[in-house]
PATOR-805400 format. One record per residue: residue in three letters; y, z, x of N, C-alpha, C, CB in turn; residue number from 1. Coordinates in Angstrom, 2 decimals. Atoms other than C-alpha are relative to their C-alpha. Glycine has a CB too. Example, Ala and Ser with C-alpha at 12.3 -4.5 7.8 and 13.67 -1.06 7.14 Angstrom:
PT  residu     n.c2     n.c3     n.c1    ca.c2    ca.c3    ca.c1     c.c2     c.c3     c.c1    cb.c2    cb.c3    cb.c1  num
PT     Ala    -1.19     0.00     0.89    -4.50     7.80    12.30     1.20     0.00     0.90     0.03     1.25    -0.99    1
PT     Ser    -1.19    -0.06    -0.82    -1.06     7.14    13.67     1.09     0.73    -0.77     0.46    -1.42     0.41    2
//
This chain:
PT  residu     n.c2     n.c3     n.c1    ca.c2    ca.c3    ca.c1     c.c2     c.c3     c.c1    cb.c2    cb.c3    cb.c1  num
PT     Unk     0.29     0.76     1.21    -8.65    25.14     1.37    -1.42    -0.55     0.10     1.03    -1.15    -0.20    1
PT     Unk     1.89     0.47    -0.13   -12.24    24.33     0.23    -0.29    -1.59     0.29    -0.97     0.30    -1.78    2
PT     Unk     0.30     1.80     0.12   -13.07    20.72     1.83    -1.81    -0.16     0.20     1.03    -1.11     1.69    3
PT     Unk     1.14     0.43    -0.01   -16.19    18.87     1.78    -0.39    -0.46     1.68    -0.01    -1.10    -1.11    4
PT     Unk     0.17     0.93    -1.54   -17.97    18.07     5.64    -1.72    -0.61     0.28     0.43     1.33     1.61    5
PT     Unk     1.55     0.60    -0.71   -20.58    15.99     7.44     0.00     0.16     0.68    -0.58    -1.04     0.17    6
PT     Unk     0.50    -0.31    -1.47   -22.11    17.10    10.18    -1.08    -0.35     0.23    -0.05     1.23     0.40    7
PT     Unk     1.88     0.20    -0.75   -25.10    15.42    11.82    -0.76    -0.56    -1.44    -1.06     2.08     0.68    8
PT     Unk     0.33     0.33     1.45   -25.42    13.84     8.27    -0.37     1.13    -1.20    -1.18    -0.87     0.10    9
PT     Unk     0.62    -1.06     1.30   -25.79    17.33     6.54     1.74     0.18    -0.89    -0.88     2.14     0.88   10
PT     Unk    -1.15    -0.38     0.59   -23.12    17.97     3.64     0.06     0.97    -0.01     0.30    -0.30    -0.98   11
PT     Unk    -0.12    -1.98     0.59   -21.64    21.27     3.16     1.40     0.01    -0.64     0.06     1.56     1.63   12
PT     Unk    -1.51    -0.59     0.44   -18.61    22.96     2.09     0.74     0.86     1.03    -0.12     0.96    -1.32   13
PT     Unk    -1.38    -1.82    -0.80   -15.56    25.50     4.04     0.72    -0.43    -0.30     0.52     0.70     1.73   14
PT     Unk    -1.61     0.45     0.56   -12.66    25.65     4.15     1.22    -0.16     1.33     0.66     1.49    -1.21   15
PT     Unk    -0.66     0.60    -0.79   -10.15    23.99     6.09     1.57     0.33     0.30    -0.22    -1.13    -0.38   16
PT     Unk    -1.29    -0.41    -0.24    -6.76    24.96     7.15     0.99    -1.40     0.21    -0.04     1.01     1.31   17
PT     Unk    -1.04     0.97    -0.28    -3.88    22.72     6.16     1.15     0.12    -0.24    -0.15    -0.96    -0.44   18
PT     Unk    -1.46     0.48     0.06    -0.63    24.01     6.72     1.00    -0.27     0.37     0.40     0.23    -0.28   19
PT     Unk    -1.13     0.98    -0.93     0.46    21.54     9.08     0.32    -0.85    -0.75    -0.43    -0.76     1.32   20
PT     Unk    -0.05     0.66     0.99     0.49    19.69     5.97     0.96     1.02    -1.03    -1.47    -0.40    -0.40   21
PT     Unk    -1.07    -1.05     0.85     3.14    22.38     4.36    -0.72     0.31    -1.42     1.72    -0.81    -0.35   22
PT     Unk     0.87    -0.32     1.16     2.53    23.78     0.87     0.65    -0.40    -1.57    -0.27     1.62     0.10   23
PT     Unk    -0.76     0.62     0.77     4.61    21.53    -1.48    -0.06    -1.40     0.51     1.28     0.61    -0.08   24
PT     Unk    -0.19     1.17    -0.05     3.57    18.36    -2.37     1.70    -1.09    -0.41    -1.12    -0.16    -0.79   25
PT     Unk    -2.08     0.68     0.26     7.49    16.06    -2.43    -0.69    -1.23    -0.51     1.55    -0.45     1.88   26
PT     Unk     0.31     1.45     0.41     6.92    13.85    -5.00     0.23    -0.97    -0.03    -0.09    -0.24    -0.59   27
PT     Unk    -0.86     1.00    -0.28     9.97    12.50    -5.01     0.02    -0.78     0.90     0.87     0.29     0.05   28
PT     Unk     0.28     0.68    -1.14     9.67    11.37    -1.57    -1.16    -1.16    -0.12    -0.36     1.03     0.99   29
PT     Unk     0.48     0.82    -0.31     6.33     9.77    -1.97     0.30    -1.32    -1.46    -1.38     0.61     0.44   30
PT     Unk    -0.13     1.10     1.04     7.70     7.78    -5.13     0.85    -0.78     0.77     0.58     0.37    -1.50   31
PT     Unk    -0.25     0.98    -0.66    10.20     6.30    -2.46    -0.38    -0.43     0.98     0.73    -0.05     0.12   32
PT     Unk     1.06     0.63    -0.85     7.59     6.02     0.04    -0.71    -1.07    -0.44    -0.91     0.85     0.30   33
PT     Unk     1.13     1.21     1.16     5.04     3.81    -2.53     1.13    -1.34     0.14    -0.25     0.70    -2.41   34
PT     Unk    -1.56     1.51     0.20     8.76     1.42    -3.21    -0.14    -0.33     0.46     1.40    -0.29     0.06   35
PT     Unk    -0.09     0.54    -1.56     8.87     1.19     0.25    -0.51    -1.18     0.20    -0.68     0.82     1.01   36
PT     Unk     0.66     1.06    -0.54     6.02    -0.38     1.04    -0.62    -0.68    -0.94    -0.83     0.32     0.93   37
PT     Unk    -0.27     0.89     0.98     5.75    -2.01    -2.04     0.72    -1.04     0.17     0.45     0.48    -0.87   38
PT     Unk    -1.11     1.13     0.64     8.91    -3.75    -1.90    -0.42    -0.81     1.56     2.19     0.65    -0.42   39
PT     Unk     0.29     0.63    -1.41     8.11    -4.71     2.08    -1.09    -0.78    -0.39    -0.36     1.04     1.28   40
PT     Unk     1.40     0.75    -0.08     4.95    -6.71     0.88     0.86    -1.21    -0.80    -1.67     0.84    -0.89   41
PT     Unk    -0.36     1.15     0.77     6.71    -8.72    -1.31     0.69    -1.43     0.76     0.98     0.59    -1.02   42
PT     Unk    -0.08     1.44    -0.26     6.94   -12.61    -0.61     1.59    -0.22     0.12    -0.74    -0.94    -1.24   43
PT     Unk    -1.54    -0.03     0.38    10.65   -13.03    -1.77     0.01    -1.62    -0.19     1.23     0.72     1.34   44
PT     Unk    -0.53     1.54    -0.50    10.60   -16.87    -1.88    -0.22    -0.50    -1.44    -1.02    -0.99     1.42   45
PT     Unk    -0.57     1.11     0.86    11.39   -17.50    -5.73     0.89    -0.45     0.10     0.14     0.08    -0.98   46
PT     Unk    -1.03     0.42     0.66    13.36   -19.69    -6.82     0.13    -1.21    -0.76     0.80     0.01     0.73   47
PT     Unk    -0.61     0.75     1.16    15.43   -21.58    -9.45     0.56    -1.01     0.12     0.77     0.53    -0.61   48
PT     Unk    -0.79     0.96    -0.47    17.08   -24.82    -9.30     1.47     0.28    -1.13    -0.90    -1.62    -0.06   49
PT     Unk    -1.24     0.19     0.63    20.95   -24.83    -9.94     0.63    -1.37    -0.61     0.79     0.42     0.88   50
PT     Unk    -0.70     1.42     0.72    22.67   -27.33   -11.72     0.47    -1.30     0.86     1.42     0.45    -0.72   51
PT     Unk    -0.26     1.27    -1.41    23.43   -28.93    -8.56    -1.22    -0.52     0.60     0.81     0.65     1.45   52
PT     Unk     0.93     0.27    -0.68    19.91   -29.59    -7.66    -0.94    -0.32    -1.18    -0.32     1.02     1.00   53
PT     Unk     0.52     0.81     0.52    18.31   -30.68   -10.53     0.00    -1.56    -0.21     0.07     0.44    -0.65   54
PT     Unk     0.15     1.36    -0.68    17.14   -34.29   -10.59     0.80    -0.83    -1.74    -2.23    -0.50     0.62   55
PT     Unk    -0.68     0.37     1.38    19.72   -35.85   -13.77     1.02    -0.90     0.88     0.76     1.43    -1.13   56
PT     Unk    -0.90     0.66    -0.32    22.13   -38.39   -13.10     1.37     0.55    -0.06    -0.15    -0.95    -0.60   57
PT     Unk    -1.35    -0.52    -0.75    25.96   -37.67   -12.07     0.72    -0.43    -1.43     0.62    -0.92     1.75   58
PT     Unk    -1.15     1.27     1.04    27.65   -40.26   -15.07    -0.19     1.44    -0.95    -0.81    -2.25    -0.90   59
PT     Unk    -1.03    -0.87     1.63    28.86   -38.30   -18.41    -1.06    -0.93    -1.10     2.60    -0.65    -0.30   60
PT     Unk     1.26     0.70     0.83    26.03   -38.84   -21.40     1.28    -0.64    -1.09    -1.55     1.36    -0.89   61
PT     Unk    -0.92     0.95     1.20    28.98   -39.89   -23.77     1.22     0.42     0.22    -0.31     0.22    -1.70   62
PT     Unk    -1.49    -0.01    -0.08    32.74   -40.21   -24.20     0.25     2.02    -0.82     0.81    -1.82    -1.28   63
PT     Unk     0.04    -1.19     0.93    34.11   -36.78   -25.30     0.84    -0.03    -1.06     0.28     1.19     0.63   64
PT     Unk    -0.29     0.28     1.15    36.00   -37.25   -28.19    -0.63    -0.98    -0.81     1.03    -0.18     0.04   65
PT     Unk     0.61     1.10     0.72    35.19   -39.03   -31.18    -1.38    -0.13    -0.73    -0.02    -0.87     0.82   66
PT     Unk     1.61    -0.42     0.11    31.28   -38.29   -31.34    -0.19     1.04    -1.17    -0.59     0.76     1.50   67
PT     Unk     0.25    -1.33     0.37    31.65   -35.12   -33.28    -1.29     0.77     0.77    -0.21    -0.06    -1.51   68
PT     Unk     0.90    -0.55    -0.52    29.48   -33.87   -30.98     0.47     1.12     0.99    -0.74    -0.95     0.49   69
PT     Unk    -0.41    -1.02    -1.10    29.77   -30.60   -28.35     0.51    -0.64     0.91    -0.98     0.81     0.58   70
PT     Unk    -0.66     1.08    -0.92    31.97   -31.72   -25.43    -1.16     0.49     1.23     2.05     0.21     0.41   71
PT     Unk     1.03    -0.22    -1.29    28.54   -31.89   -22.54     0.69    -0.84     0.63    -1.67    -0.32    -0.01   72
PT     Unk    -0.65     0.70    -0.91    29.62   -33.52   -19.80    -1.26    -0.56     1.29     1.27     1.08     0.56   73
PT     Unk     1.39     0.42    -1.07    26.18   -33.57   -17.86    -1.14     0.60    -0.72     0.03     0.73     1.76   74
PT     Unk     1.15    -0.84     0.52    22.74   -32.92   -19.15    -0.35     0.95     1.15    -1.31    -0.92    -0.44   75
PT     Unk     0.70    -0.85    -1.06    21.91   -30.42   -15.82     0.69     1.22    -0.13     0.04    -0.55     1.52   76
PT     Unk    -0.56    -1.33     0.34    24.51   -27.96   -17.41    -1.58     0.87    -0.23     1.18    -0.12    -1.60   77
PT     Unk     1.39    -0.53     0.40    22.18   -24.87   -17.99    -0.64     0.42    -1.89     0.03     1.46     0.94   78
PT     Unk     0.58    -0.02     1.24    22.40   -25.12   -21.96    -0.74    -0.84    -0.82     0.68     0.21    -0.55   79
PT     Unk     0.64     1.27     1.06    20.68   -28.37   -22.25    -1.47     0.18     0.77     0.89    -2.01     0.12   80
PT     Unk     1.69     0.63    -0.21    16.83   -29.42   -22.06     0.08    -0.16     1.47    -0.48    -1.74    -0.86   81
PT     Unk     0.26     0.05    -1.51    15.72   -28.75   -18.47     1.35     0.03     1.11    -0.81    -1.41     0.21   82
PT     Unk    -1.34    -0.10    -1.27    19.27   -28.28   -17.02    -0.85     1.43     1.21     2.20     0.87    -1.11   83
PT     Unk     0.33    -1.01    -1.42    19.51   -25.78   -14.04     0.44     1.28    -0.63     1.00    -0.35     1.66   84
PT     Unk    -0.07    -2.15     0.42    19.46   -21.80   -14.11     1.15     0.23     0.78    -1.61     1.42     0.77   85
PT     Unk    -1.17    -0.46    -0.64    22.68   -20.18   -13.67    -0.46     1.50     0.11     1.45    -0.31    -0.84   86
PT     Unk     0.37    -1.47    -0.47    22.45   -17.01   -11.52    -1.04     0.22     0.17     0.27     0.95    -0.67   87
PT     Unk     1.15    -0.52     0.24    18.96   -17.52   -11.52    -1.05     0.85     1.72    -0.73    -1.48    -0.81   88
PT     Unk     0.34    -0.42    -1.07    16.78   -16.23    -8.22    -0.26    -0.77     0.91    -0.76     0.63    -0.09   89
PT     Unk    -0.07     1.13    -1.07    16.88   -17.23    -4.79    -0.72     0.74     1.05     1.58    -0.53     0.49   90
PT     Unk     1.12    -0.57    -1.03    14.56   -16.32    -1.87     1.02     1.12     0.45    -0.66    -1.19     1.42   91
PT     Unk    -0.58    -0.96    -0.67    15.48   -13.23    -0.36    -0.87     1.09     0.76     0.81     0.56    -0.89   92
PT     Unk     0.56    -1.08    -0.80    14.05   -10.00     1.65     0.11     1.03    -0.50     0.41     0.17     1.14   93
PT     Unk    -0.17    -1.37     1.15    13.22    -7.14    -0.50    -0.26     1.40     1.10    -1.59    -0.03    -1.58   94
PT     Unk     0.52    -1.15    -0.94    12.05    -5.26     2.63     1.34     1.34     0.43    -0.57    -0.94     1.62   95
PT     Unk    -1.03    -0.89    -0.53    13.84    -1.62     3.68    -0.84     1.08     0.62     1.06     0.56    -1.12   96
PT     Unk     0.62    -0.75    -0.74    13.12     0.79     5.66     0.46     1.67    -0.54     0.36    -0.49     1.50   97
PT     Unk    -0.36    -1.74     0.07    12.98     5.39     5.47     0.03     0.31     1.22    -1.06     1.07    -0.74   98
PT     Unk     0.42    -0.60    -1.35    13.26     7.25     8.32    -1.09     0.21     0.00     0.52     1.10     0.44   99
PT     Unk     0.98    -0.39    -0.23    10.89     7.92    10.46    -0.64     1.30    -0.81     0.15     0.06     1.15  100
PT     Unk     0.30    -1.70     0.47    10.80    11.69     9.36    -0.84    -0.18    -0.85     1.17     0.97    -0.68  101
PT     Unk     0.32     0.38     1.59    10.90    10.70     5.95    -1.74    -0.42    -0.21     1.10    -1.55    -0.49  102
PT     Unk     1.06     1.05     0.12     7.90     8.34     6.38    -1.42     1.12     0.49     0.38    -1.59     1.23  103
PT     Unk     1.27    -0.78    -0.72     5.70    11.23     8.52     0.06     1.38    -1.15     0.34     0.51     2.07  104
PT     Unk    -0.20    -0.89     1.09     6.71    13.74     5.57    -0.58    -0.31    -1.30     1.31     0.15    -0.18  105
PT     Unk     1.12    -0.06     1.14     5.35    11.50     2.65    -1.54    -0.01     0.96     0.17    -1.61    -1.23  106
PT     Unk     1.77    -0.06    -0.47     2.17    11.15     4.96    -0.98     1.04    -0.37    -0.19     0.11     1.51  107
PT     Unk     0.09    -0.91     0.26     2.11    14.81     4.77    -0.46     1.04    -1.01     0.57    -0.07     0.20  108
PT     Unk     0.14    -0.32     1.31     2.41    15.18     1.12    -1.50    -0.98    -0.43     1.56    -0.41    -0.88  109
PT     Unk     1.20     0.60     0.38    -0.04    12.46     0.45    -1.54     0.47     0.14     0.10    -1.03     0.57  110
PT     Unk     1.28    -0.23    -0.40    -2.45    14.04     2.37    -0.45     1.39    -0.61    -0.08    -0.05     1.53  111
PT     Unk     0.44    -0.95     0.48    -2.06    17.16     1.09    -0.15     0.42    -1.41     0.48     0.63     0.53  112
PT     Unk    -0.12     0.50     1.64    -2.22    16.08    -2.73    -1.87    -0.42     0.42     1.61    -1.83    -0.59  113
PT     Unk     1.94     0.28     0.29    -6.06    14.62    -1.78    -0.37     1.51     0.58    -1.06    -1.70     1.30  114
PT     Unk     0.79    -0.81    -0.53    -6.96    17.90    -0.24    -0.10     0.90    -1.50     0.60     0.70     1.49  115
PT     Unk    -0.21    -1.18     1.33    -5.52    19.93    -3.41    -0.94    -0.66    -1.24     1.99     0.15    -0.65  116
PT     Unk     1.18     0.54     1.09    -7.91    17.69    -5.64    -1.31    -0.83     0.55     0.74    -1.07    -1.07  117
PT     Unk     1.46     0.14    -0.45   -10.91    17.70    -3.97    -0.18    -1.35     0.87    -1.02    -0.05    -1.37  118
PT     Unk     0.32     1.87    -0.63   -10.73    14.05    -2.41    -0.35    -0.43     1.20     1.16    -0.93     0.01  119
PT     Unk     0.41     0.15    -1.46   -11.50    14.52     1.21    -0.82     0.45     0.09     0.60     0.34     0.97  120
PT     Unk     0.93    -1.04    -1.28   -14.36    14.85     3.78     0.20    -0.51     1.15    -1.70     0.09    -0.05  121
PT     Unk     0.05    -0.02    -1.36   -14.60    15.47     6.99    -0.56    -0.18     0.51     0.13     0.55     0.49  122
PT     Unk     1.32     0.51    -1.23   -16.73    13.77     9.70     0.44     0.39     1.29    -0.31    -1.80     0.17  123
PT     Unk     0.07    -0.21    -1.45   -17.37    15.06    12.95    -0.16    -0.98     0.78    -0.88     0.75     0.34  124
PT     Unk    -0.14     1.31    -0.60   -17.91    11.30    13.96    -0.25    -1.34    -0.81    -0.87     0.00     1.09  125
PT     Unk     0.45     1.44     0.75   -18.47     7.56    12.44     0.07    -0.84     0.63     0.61    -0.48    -1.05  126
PT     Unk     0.54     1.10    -0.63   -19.76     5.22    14.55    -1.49    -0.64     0.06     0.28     0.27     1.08  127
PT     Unk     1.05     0.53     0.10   -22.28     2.80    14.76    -0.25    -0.88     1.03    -0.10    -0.48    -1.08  128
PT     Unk     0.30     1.34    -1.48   -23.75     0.59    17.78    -0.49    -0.99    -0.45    -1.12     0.26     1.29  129
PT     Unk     0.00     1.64     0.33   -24.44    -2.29    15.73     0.55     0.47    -1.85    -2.17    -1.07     0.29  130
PT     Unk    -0.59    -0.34     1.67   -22.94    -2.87    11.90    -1.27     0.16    -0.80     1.03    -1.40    -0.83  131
PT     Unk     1.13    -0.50     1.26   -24.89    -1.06     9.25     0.57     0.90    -1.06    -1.29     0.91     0.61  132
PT     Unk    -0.51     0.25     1.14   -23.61    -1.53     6.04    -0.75     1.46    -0.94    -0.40    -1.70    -0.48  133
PT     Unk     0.65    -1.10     0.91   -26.51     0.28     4.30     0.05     1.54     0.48    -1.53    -0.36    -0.17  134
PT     Unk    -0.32    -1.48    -0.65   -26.20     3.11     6.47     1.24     0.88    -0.49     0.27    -0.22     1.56  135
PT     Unk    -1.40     0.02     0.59   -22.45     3.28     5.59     0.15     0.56    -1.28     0.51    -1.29    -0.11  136
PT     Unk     0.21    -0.22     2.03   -23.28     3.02     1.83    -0.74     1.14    -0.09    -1.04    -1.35    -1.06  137
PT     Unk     0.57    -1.17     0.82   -25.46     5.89     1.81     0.65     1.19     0.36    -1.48     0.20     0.17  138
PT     Unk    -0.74    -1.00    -0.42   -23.32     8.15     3.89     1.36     0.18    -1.31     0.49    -0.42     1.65  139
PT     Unk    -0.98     0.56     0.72   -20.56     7.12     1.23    -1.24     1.13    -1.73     0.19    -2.43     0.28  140
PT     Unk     0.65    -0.59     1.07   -23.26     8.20    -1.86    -0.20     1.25     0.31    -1.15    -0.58    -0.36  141
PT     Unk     0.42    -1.37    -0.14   -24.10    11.52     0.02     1.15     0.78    -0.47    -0.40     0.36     1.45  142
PT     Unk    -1.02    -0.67     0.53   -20.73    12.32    -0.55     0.67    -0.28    -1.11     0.74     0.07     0.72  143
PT     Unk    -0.96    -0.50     1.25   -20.16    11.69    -3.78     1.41    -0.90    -0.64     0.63     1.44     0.55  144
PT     Unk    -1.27     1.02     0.19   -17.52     8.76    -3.08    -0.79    -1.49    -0.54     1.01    -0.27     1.75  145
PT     Unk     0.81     1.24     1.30   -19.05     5.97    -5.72     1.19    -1.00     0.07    -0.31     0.71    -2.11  146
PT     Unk    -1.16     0.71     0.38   -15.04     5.37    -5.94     0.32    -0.95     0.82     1.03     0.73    -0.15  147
PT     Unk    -0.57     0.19    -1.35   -12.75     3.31    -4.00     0.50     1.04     1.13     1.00    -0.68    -0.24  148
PT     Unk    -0.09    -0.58    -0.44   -12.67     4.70    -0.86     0.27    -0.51     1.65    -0.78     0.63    -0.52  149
PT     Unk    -0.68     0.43    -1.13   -10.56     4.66     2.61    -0.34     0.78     1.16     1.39     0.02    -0.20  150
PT     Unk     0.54    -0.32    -0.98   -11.88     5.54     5.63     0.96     0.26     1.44    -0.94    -0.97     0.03  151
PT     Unk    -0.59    -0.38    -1.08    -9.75     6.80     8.61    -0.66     0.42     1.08     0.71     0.78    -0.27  152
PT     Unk     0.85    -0.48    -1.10   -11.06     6.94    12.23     1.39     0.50     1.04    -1.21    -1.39     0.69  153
PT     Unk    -1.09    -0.67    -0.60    -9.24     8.22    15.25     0.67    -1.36     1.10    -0.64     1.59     0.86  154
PT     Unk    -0.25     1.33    -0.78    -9.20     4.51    16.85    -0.81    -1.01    -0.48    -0.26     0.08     1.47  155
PT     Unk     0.95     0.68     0.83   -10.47     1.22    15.87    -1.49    -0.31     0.72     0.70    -1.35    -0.45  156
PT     Unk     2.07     0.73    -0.13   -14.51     0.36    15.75    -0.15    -0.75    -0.75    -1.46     0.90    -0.37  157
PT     Unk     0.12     0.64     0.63   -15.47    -2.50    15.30    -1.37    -0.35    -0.78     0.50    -0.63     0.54  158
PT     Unk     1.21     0.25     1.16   -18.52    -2.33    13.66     0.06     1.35    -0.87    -1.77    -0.22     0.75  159
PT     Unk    -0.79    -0.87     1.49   -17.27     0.48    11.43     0.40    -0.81    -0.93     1.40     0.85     0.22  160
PT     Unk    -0.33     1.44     0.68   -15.39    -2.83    10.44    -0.87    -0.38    -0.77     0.17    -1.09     0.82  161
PT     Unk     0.65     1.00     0.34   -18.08    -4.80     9.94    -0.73     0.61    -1.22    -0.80    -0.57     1.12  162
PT     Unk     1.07    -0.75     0.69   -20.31    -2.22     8.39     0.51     0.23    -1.45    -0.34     1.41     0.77  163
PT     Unk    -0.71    -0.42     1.33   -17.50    -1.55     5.77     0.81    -1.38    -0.87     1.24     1.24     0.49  164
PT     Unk    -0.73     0.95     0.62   -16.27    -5.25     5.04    -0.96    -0.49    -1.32     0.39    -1.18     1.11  165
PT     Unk     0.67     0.99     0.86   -18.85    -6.09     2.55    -0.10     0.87    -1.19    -1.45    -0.62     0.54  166
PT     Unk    -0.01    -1.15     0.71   -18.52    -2.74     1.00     0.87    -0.32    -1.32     0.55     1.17     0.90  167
PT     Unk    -1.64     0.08     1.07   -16.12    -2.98    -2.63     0.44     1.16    -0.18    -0.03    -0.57    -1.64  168
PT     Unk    -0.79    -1.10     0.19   -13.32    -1.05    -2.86     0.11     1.24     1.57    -0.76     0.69    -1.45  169
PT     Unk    -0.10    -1.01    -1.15   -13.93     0.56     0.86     0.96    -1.01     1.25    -1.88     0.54     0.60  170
PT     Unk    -0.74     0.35    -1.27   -11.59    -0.02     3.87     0.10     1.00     0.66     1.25    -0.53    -0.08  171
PT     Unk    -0.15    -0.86    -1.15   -10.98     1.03     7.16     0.81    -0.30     0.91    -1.01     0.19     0.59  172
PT     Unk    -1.06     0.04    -0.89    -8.17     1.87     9.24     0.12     1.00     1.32     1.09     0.18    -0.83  173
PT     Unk    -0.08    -1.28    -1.31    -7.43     3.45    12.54     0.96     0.86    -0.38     0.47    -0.49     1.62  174
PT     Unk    -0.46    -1.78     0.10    -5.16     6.59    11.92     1.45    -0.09    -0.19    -0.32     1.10     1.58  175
PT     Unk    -1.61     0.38    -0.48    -1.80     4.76    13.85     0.43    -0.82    -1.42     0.15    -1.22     1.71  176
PT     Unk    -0.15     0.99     1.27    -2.13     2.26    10.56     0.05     0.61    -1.53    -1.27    -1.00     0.02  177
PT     Unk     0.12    -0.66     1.27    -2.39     4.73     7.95     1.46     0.99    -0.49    -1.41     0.97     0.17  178
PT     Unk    -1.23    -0.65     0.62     0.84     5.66     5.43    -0.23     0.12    -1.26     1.27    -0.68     0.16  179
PT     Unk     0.09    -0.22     1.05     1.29     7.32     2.67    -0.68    -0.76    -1.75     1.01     0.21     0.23  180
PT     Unk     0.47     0.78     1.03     0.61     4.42     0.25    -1.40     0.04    -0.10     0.42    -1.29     0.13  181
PT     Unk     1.47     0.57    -0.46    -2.63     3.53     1.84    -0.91     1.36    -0.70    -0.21    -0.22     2.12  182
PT     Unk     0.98    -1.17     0.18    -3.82     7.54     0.93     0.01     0.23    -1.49     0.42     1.39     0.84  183
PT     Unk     0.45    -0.12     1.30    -2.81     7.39    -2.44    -0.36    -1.50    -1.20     1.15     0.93    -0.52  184
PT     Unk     0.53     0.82     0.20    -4.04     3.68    -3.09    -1.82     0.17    -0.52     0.42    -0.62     1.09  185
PT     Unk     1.50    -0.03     0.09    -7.53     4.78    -3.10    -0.13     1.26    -0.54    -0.84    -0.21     1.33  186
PT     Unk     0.32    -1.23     0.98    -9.47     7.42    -4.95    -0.16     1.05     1.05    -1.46    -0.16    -1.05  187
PT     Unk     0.55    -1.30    -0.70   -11.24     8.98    -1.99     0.23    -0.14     1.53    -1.65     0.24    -0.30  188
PT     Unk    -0.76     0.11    -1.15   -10.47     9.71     1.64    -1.21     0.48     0.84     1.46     0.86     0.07  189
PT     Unk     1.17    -0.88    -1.01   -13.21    10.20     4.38     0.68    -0.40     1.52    -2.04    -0.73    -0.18  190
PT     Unk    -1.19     0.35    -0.97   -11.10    10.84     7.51    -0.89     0.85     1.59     1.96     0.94    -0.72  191
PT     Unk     0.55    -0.74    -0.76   -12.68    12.07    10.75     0.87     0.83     0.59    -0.66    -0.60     0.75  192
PT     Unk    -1.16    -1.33    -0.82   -11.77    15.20    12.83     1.09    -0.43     1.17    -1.04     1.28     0.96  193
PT     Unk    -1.64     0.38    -0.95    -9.62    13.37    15.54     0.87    -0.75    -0.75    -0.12    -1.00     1.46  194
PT     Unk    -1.18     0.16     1.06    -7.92    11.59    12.68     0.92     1.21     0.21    -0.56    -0.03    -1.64  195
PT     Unk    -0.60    -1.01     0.40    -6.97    14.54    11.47     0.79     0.74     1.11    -0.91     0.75    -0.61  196
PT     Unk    -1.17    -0.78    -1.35    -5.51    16.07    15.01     1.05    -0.96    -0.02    -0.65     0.11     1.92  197
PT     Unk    -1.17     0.94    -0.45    -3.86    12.86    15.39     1.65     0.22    -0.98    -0.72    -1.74    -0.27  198
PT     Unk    -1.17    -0.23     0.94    -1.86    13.56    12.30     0.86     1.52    -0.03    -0.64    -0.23    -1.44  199
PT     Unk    -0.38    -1.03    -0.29    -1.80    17.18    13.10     1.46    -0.16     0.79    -1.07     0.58     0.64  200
PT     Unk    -1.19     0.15    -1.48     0.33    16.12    16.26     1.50    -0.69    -0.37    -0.76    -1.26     1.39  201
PT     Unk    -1.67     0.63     1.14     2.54    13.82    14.49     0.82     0.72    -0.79    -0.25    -0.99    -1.21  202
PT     Unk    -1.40    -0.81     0.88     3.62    16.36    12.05     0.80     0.96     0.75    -0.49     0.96    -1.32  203
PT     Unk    -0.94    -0.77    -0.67     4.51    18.77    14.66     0.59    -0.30     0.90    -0.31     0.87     0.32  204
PT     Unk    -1.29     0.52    -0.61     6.17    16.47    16.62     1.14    -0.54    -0.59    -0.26    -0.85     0.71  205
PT     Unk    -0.90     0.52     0.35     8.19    15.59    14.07     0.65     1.31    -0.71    -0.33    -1.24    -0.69  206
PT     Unk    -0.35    -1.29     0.52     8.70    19.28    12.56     1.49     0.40     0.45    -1.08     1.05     0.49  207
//
């Protein structure tokens, strides 16, 4: 498949062999991959006060007969002015888990959905011995990635970090940290070549 590479800062084009990455993107899969880690981010800690925990006095607002009025018995019921929510939400843990498989299978698909629309290049290395941002940014314009764009190395550097925190819309992760979401979160993908083994290895250890 035709990918984009840097080498020694020169761009080019070839073509890349990916079908350790199979040849059917599973969509389905990565729509319950995305949930996943969707629903795992989430806070969980609304909530509602019940009728038992709103702040109203205990006594009875009036006699019940006689009044012609509805028989209330407490203003904190939930049909009066500021009563409490019945059934309403209570902190909880939205988090769940896929199998492993599962989880190294949307990786798979994800990755091979940016290759099938042009969205990757390939670096033969990305490092820097002190942070340099502008350096970063123009390697980033040579190729064409203007967009948001996620950066995969084969371990972390920390002035890769640095170089890329001031950047908008760019992040950077080491390889072990990168799932499915994370690849189709962003527009563009610049992943280096031991990335790419690393994931190689994973899929066929999990094949």
């Amino acid at each position: 498949m035709e990918t984009t590479f840097m080498k020694g800062g020169a761009v080019s084009k070839g073509d890349f062999d990916t079908d350790f990455l199979g040849d059917v993107v599973r969509v389905r899969l990565l729509r319950h991959a995305v949930r996943m880690y969707e629903m795992n981010q989430r806070a969980g800690t609304h909530k509602t006060k019940t009728r038992a925990e709103v702040a109203f006095r205990k006594g009875r607002n009036f006699k019940q007969k006689g009044t012609g009025r509805a028989r209330v018995r407490r203003n904190s019921v939930p049909q009066c002015y500021k009563g409490g929510v019945a059934h309403g939400p209570i902190p909880r843990d939205y988090g769940y888990q896929m199998p492993r498989r599962a989880k190294v299978e949307a990786l798979r698909s994800a990755l091979l959905s940016k290759f099938r629309d042009g969205e990757v290049a390939l670096v033969d290395s990305l490092s820097f011995s002190a942070p340099r941002t502008k350096e970063l940014k123009g390697k980033l314009d040579a190729l064409g990635m203007t967009a948001s764009c996620l950066i995969v190395t084969h371990e972390r550097d920390d002035n890769l970090l640095l170089s890329a925190r001031n950047l908008r819309r760019v992040q950077v992760l080491p390889v072990e940290e990168v799932n499915a979401y994370h690849l189709l979160y962003f527009k563009n993908l610049l992943i280096t070549e031991g990335a790419v083994e690393a994931i190689r290895e994973k899929a066929n250890d999990e094949a």
